[in-house]
TORPA-882074 format. One record per residue: residue in three letters; x, y, z of N, C-alpha, C in turn. Coordinates in steps of 0.2 Angstrom, whole numbers, padded with zeros to 4 digits, always signed. Layout:
N
AlaXYZXYZXYZ ...
***
This chain:
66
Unk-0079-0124-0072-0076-0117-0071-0069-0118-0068 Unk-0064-0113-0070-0059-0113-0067-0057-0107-0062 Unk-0052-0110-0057-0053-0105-0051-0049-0099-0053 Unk-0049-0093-0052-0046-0086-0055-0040-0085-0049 Unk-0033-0083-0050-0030-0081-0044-0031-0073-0046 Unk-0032-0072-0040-0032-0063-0039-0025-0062-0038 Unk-0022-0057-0042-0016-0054-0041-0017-0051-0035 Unk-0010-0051-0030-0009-0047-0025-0004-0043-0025 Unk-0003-0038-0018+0002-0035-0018+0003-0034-0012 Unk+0012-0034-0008+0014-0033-0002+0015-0026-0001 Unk+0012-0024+0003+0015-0016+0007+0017-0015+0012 Unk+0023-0011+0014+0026-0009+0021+0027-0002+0021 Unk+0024-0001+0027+0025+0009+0029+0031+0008+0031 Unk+0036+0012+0030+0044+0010+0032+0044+0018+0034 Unk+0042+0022+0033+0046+0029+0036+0035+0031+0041 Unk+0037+0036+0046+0032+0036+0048+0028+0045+0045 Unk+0023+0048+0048+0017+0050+0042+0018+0057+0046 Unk+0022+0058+0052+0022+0064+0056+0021+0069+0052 Unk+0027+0070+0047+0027+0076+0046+0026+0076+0038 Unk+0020+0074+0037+0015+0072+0030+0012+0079+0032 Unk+0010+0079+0023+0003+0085+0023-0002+0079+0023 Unk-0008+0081+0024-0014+0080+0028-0017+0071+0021 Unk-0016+0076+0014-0020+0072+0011-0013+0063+0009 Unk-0008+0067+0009-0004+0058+0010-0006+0055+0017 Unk-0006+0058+0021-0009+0052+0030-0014+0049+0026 Unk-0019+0053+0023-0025+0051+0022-0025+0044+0016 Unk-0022+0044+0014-0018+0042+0007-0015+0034+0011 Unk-0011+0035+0018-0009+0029+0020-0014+0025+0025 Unk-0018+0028+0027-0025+0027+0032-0027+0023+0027 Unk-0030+0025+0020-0034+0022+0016-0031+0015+0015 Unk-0023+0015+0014-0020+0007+0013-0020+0004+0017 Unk-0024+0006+0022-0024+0002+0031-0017+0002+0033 Unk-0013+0005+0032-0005+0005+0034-0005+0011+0042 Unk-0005+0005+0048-0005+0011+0054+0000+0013+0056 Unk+0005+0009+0056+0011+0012+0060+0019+0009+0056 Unk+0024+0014+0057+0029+0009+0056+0030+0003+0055 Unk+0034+0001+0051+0034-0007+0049+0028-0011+0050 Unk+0021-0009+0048+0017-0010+0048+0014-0014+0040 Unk+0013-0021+0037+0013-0021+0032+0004-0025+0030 Unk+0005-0024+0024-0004-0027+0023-0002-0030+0014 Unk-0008-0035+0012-0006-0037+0008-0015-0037+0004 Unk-0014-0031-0002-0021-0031-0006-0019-0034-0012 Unk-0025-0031-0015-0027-0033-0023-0021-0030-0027 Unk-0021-0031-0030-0017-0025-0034-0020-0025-0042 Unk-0024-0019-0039-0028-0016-0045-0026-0007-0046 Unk-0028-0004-0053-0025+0002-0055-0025+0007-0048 Unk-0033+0007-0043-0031+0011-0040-0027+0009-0034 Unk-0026+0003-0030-0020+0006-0027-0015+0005-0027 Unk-0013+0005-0033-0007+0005-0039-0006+0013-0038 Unk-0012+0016-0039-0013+0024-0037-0010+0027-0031 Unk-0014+0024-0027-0010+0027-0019-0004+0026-0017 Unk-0002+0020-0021+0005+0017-0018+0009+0024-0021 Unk+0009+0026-0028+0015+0029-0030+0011+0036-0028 Unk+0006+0038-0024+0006+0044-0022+0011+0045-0014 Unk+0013+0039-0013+0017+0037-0008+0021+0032-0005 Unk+0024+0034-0012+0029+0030-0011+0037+0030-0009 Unk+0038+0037-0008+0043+0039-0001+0039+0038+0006 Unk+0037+0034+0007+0034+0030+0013+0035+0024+0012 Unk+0033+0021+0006+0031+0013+0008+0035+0010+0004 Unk+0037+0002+0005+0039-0002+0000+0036-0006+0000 Unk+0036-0007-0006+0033-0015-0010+0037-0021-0008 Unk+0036-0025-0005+0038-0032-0004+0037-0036-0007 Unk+0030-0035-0010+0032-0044-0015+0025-0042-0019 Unk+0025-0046-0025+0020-0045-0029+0019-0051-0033 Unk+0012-0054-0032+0011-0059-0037+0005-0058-0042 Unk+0009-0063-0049+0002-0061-0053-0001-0069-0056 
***
């Protein structure tokens, strides 16, 4: 068997969520992104391909492997 790399994806909250409507906060909670300059590194599958570009005047992408 051969081993599988999972594609990833780098995220950072770069602007903060103050004055978001209710369902993007919810939207950056879900990426585990907590605070400014806060950054997390998932899967990078359709859906949170999904949430990124639901916010993405919030976050940037940092890096992305495939």
């Amino acid at each position: 068997m051969s081993a599988t790399k999972k594609r990833t994806i780098t995220i950072r909250l770069k602007k903060s969520t103050i004055s978001c409507p209710p369902d993007q906060r919810a939207t950056v909670v879900g990426l585990g992104l907590r605070r400014r300059e806060h950054s997390r590194t998932l899967e990078n599958t359709p859906s949170v391909r999904g949430m990124i570009k639901k916010v993405l005047h919030l976050v940037e992408v940092v890096s992305e492997t495939r």
